[in-house]
KELODREN-961622 format. One line per field, with one value per residue: z, y, x of N, C-alpha, C in turn; residue in three letters. Coordinates in pm, 1 decimal. Example, Ala and Ser with C-alpha at 12.3 -4.5 7.8 and 13.67 -1.06 7.14 Angstrom:
BEGIN
n.zz: 780.0/708.0
n.yy: -569.0/-225.0
n.xx: 1319.0/1285.0
ca.zz: 780.0/714.0
ca.yy: -450.0/-106.0
ca.xx: 1230.0/1367.0
c.zz: 780.0/787.0
c.yy: -330.0/3.0
c.xx: 1320.0/1290.0
res: ALA/SER
// end
This chain:
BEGIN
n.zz: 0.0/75.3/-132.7/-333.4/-281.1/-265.4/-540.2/-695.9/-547.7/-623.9/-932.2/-887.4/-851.9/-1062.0/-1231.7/-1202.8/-1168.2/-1475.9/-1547.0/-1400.8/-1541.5/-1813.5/-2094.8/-2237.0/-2436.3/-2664.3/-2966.9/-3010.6/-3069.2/-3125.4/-2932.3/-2964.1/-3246.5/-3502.8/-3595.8/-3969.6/-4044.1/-3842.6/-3869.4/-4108.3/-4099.7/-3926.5/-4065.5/-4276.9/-4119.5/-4075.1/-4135.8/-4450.5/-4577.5/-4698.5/-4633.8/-4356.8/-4252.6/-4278.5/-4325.8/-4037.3/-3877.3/-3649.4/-3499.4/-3230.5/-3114.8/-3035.0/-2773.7/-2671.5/-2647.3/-2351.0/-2019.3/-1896.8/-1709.2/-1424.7/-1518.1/-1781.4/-2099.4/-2367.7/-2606.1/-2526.4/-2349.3/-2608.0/-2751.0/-2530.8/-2520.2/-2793.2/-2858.7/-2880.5/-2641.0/-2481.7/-2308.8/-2098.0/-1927.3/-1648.1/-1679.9/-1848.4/-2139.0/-2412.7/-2412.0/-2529.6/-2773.0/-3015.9/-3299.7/-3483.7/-3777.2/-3933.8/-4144.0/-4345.9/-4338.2/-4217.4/-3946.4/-3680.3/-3475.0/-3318.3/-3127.5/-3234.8/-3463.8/-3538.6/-3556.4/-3358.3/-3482.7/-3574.9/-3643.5/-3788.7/-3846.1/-3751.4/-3814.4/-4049.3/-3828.9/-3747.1/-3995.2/-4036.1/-3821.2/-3588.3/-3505.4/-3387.3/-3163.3/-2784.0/-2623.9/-2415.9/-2474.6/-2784.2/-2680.9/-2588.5/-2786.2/-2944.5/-2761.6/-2760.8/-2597.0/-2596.5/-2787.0/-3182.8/-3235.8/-3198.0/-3327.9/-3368.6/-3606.9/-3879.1/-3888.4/-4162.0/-4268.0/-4203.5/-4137.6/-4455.4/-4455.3/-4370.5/-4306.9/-4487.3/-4611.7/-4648.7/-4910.3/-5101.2/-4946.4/-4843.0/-4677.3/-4750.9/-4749.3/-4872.7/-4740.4/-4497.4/-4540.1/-4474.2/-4174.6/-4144.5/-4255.5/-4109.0/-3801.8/-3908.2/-3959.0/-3698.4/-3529.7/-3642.8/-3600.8/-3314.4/-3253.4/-3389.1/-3635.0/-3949.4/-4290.9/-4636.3/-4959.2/-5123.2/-4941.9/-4814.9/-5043.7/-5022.6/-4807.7/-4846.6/-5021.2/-4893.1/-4716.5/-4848.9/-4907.7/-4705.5
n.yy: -121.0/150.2/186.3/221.0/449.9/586.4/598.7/708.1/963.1/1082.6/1065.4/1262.3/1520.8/1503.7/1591.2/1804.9/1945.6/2004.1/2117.1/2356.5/2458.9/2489.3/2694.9/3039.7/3022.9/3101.4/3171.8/3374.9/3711.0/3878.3/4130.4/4553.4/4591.5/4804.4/5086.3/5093.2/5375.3/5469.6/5286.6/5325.8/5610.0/5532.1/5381.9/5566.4/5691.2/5529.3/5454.7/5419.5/5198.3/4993.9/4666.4/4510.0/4323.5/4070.5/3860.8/3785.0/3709.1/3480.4/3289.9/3204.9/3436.5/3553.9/3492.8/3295.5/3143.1/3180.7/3134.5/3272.0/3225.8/3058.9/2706.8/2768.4/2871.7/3130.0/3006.2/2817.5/2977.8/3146.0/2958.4/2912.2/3173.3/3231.1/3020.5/2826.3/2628.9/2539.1/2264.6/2238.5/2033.4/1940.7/2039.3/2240.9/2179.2/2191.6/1972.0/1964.6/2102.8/2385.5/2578.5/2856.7/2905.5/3232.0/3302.7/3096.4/3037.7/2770.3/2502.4/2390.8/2079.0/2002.7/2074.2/2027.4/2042.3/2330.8/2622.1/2906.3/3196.6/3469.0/3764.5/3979.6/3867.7/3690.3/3680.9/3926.2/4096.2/4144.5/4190.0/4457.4/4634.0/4519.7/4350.2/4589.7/4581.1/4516.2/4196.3/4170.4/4352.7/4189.7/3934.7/4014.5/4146.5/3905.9/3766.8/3880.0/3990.8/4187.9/4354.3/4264.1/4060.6/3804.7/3486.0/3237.7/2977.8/2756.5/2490.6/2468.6/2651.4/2867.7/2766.0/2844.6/3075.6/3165.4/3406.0/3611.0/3882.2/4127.4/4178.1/4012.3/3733.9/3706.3/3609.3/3372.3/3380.5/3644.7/3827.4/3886.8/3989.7/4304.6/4322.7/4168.6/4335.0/4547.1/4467.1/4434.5/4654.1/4769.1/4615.3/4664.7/4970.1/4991.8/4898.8/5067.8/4955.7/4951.5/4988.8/4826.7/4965.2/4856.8/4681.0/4859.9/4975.5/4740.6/4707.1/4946.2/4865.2/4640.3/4774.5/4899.9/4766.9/4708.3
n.xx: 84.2/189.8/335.5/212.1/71.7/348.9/393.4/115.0/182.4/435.2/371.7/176.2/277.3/420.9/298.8/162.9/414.9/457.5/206.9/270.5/445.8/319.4/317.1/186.4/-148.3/-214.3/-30.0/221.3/417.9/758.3/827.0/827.8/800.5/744.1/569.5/483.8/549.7/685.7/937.4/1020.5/1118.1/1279.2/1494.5/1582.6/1714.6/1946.0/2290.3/2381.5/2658.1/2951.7/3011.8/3200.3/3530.5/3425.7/3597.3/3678.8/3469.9/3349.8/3155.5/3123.1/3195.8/2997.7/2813.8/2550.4/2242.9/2190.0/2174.7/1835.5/1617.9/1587.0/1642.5/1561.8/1719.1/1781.8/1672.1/1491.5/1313.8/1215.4/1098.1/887.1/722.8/663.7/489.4/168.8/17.7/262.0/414.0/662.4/944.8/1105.3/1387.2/1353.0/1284.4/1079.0/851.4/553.3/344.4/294.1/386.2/391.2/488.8/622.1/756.2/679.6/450.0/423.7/272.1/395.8/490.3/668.7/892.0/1155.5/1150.1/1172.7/1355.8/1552.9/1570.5/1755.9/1657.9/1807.9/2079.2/2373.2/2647.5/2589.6/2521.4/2806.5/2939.8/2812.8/2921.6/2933.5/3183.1/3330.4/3184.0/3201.7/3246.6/3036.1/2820.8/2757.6/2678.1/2446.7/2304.9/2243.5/2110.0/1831.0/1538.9/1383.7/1389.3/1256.7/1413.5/1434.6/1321.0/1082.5/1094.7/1049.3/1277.4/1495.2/1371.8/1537.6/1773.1/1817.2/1822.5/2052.8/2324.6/2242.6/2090.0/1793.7/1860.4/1876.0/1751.5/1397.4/1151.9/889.9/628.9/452.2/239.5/384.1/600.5/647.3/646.8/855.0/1069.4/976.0/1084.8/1351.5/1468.2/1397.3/1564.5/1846.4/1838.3/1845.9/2074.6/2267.4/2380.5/2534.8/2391.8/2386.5/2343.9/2172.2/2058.9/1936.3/1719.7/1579.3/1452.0/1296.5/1125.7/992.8/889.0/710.4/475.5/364.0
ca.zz: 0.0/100.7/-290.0/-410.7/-242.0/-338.1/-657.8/-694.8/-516.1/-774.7/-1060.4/-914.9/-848.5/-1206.8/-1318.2/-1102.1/-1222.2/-1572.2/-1495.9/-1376.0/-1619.4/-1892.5/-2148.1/-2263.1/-2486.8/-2790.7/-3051.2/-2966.7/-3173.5/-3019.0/-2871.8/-3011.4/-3381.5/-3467.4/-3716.2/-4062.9/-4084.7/-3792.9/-3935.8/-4279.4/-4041.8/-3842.6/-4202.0/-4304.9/-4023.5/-4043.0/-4182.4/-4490.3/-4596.8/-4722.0/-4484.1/-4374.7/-4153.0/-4299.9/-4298.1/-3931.0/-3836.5/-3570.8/-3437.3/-3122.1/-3074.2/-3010.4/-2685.8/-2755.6/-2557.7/-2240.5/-1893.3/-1882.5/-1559.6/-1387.9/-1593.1/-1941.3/-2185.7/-2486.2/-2695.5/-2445.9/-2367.0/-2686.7/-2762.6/-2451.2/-2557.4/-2925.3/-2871.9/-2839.6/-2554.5/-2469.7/-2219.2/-2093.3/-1859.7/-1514.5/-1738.2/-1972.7/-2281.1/-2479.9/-2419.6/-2627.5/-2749.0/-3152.9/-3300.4/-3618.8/-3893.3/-3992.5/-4222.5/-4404.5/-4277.3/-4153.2/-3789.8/-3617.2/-3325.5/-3223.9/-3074.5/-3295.3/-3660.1/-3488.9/-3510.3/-3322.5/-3569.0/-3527.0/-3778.8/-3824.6/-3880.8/-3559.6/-3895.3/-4044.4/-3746.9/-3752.5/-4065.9/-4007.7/-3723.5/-3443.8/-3482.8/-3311.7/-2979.3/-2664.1/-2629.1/-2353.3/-2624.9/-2875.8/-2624.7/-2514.4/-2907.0/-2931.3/-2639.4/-2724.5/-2588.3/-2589.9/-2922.6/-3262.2/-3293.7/-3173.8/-3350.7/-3370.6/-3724.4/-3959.7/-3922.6/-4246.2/-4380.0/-4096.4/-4254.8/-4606.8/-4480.2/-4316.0/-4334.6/-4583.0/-4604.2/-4774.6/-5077.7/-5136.2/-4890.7/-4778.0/-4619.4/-4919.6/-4725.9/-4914.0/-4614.8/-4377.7/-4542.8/-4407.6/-4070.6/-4165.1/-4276.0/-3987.4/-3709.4/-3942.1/-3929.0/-3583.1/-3409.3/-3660.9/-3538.9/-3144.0/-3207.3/-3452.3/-3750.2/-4093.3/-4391.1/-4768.2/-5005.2/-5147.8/-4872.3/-4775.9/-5114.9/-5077.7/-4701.0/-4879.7/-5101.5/-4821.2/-4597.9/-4962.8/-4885.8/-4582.6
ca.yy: 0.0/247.4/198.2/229.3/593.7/670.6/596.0/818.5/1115.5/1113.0/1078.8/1400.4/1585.5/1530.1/1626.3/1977.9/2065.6/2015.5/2197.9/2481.1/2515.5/2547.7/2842.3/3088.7/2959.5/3186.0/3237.2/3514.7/3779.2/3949.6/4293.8/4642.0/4643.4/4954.9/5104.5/5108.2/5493.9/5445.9/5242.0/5412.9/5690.9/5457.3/5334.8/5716.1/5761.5/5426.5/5450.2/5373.3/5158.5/4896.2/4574.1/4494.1/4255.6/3974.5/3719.4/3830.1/3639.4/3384.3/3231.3/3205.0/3548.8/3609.0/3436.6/3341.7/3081.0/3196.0/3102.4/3339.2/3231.3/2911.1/2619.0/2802.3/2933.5/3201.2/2950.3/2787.4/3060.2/3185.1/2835.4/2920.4/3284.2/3206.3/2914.0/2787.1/2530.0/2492.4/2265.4/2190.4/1949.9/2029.8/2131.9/2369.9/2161.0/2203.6/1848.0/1929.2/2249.1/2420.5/2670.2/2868.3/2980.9/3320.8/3305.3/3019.0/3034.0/2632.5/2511.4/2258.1/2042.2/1955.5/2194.3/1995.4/2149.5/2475.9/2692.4/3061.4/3277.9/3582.0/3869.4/3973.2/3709.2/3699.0/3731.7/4039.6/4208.0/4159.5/4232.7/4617.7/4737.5/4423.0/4336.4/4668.6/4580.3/4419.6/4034.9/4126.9/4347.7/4076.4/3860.4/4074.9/4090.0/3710.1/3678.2/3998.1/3950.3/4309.8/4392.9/4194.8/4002.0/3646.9/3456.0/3049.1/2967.0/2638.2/2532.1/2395.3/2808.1/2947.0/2760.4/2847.7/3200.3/3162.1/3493.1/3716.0/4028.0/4148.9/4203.1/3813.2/3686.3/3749.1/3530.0/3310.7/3458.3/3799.8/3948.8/3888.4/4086.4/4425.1/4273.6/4120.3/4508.7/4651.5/4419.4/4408.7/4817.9/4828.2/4590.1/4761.2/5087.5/4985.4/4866.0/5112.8/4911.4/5002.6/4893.8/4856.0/5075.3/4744.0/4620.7/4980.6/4987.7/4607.8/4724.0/5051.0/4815.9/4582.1/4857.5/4943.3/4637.4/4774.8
ca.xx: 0.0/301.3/437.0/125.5/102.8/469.5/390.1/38.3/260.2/518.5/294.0/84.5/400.1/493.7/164.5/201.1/523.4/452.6/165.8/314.6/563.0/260.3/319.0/55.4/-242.7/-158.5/77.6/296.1/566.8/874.7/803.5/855.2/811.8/738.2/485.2/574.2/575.7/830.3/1014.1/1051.3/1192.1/1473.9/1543.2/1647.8/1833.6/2035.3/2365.8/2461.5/2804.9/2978.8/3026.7/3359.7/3556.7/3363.7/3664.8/3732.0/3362.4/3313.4/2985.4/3148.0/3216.5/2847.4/2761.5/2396.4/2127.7/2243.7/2054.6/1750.3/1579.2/1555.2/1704.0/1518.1/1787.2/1748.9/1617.9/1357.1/1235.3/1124.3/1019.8/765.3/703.7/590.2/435.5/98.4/22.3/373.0/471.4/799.1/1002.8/1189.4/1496.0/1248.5/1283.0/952.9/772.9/461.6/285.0/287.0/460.0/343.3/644.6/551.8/863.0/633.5/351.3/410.3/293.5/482.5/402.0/757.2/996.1/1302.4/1132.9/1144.2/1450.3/1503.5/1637.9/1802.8/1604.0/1955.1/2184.5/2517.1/2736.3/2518.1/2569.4/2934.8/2968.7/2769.8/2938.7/2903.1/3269.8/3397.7/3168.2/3247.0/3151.6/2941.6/2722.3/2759.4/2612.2/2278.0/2239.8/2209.1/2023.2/1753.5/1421.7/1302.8/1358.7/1220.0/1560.5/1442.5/1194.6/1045.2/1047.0/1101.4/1411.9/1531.5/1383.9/1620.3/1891.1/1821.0/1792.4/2172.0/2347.7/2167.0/2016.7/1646.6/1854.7/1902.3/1647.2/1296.2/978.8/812.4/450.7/452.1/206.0/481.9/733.9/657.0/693.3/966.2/1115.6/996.0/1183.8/1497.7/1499.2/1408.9/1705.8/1956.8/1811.1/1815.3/2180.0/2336.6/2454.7/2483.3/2291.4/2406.3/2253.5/2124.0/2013.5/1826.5/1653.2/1520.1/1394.1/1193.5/1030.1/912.1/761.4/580.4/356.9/261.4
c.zz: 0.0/-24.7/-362.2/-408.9/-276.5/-440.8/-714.7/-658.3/-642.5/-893.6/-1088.5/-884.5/-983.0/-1291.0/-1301.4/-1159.5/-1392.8/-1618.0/-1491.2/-1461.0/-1808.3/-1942.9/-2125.3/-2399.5/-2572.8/-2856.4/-3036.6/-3072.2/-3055.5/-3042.8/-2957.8/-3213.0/-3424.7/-3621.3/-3874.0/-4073.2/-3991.6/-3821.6/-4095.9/-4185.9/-3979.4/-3970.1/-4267.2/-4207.3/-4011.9/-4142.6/-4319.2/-4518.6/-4591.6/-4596.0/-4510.8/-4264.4/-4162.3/-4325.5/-4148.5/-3840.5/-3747.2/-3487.1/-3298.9/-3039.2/-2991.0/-2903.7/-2666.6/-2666.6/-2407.6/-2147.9/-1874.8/-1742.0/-1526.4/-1433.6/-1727.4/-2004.2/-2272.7/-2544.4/-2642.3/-2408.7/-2438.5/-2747.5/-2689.0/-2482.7/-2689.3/-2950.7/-2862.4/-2759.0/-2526.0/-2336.1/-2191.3/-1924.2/-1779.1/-1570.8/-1871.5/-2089.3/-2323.0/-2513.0/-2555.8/-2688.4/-2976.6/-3158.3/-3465.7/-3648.8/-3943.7/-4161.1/-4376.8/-4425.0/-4229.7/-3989.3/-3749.7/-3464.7/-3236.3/-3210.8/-3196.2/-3432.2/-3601.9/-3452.6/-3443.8/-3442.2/-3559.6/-3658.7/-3805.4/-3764.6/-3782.5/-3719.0/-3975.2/-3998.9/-3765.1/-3824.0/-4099.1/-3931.5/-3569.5/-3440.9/-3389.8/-3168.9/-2893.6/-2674.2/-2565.9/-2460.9/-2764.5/-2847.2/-2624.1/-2690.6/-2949.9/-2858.1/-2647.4/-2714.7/-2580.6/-2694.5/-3031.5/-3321.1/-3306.7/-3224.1/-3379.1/-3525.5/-3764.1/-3920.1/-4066.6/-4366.2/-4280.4/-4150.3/-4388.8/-4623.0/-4420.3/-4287.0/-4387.6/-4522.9/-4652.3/-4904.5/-5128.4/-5046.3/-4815.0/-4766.4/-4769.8/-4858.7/-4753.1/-4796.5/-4489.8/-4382.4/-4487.6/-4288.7/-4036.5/-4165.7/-4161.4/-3839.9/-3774.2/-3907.2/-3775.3/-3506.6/-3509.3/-3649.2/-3415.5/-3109.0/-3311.0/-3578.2/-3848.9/-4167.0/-4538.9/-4863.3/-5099.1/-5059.5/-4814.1/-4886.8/-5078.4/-4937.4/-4750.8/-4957.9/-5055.5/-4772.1/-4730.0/-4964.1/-4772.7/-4582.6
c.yy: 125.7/272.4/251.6/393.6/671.9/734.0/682.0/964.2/1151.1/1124.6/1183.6/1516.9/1627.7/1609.0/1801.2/2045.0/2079.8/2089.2/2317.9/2497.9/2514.0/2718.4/2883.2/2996.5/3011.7/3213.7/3391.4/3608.2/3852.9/4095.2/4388.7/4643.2/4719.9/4979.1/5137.5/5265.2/5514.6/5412.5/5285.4/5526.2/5652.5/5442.7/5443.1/5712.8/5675.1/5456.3/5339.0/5326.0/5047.5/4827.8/4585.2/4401.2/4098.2/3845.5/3722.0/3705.6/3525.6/3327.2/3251.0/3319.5/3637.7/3490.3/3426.6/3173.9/3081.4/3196.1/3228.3/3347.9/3096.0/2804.6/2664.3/2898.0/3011.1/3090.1/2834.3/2905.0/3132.5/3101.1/2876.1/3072.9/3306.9/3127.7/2885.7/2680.9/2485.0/2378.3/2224.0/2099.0/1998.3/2070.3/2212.5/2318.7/2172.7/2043.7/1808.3/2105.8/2257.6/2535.3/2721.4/2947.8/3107.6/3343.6/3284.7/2989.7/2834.8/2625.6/2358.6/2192.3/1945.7/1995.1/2130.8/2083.3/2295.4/2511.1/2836.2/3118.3/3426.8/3675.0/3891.2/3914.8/3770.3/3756.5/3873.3/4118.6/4226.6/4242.2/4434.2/4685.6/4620.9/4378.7/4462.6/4677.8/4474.4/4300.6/4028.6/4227.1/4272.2/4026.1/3943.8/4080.4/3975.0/3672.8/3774.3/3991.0/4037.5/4366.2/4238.6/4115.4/3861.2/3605.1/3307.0/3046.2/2837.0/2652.6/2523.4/2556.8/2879.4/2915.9/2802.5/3024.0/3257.3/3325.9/3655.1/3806.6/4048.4/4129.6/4058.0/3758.8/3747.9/3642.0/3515.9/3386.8/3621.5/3898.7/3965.6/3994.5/4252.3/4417.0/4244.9/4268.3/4569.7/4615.1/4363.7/4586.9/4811.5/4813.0/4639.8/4900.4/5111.9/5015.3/4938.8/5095.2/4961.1/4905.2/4929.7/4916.0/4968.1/4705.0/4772.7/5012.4/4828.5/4651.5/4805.6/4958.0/4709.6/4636.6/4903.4/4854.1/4643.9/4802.4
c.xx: 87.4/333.1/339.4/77.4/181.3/402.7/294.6/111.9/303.0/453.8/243.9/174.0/459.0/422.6/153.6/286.7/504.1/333.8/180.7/413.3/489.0/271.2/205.4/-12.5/-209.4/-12.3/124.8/396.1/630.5/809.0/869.1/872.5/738.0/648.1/586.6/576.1/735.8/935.8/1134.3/1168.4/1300.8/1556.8/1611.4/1753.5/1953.5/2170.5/2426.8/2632.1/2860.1/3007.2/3182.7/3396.0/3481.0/3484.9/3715.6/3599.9/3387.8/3199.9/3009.2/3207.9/3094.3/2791.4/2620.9/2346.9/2163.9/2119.8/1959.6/1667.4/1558.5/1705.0/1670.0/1651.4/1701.3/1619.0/1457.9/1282.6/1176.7/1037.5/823.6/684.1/599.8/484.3/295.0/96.0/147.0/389.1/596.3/858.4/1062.5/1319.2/1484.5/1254.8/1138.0/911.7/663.4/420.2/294.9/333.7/436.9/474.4/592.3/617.6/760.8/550.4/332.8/364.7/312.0/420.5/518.5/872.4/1176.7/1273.0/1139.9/1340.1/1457.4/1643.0/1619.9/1759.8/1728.2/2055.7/2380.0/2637.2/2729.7/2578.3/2700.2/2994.6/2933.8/2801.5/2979.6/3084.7/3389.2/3332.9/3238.8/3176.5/3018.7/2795.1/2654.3/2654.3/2433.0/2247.8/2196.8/2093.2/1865.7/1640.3/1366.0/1318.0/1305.9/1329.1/1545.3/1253.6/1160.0/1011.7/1119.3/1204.4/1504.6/1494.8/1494.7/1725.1/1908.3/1821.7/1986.6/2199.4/2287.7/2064.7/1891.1/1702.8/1818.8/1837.5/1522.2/1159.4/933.0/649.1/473.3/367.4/300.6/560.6/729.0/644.2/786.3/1125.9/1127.2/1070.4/1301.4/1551.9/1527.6/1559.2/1858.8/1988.4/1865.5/2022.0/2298.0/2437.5/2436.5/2427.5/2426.0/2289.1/2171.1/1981.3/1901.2/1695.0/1540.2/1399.4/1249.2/1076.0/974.1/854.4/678.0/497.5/285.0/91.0
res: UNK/UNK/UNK/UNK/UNK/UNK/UNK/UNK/UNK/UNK/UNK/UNK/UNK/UNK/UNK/UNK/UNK/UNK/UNK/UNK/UNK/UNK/UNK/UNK/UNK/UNK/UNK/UNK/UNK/UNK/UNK/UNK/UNK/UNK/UNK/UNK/UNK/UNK/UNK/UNK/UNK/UNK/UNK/UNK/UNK/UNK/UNK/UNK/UNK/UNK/UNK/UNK/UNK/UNK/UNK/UNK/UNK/UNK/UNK/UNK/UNK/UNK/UNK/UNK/UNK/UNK/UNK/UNK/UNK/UNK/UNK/UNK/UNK/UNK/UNK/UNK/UNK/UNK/UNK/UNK/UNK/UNK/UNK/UNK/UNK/UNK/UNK/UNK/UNK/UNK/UNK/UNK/UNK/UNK/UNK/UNK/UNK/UNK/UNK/UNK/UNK/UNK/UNK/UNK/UNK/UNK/UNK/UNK/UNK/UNK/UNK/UNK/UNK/UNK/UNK/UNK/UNK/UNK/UNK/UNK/UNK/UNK/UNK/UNK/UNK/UNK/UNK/UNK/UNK/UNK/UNK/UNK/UNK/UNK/UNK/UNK/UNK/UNK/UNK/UNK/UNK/UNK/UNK/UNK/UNK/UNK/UNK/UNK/UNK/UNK/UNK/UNK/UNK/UNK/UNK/UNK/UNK/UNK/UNK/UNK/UNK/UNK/UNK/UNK/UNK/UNK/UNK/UNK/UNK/UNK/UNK/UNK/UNK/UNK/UNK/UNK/UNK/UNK/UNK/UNK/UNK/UNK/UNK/UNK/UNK/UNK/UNK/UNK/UNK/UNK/UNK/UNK/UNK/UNK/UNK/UNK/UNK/UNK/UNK/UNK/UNK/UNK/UNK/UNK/UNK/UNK/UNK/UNK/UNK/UNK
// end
């Protein structure tokens, strides 16, 4: 009878914490993206100029899924952020839950097809200006949960989107893309990088879909 008790405890213990470590019910987006008239206006003000320092690059220069609170990293926690019905395990992995691609418009129902991808790309940055900050700047770029930097999308379009800029890549869902515009402006706004005059024309002609 004693085992038989354990055994009920533990079961409703498990049931509790997994439980309590339920996301929100809704599909979510990262904070602060900014109207497109706004936007149009950061987009003026952003600096043009060629990239540079692009064989200098290292992934590991940019300290990125770093402990957020608990046992949840960067990347769990936007897991739980984006997600619908998320739940996750006593070391925050994402158990069960869905996750819509805006990229793609795909929705997934298992945290492995799901990559977080950085609106602008750790090399990007580098390449605009991110190679003359400090690591620990690097880092809070990687990790940015208060600007439109971190987002749950396909992974297999996250890879295919690697590196690149609007000029040479943009979301196959054409209503996305002025979303897409307006949280690529904003976190190169927030964080002072430059653009190519390429890459500033391809931006104007996404917020024109607005």
């Amino acid at each position: 009878m004693k085992r038989v008790v354990t055994a009920v405890l533990a079961a409703l213990t498990a049931t509790l914490l997994t439980f309590s470590l339920t996301a929100g019910a809704a599909w979510a987006t990262p904070p602060n993206i900014p109207s497109a008239s706004t936007a149009a206006s950061r987009l003026a003000a952003l600096t043009v100029a060629n990239e540079s320092n692009q064989s200098t690059y290292n992934r590991s220069l940019f300290p990125h899924w770093i402990t957020i609170s608990g046992t949840c990293n960067t990347r769990e926690t936007v897991l739980k952020r984006d997600g619908s019905g998320v739940v996750v395990d006593s070391g925050c992995a994402a158990v069960s839950g869905s996750w819509y691609s805006p990229y793609d418009g795909a929705t997934w129902t298992a945290a492995s097809d799901v990559d977080i991808d950085h609106m602008v790309p750790l090399a990007e940055a580098w390449r605009s200006g991110a190679y003359a900050w400090t690591t620990a700047r690097r880092q809070a770029f990687a990790n940015d949960l208060n600007q439109p930097q971190l987002w749950a999308v396909t992974d297999n379009v996250n890879q295919a989107k690697g590196d690149q800029d609007p000029t040479t890549w943009q979301p196959s869902v054409p209503s996305f893309r002025c979303t897409y515009a307006k949280a690529w402006i904003q976190v190169k706004w927030t964080y002072g990088l430059t653009l190519q005059s390429s890459e500033k024309t391809a931006l104007q002609n996404m917020l024109a879909t607005c």
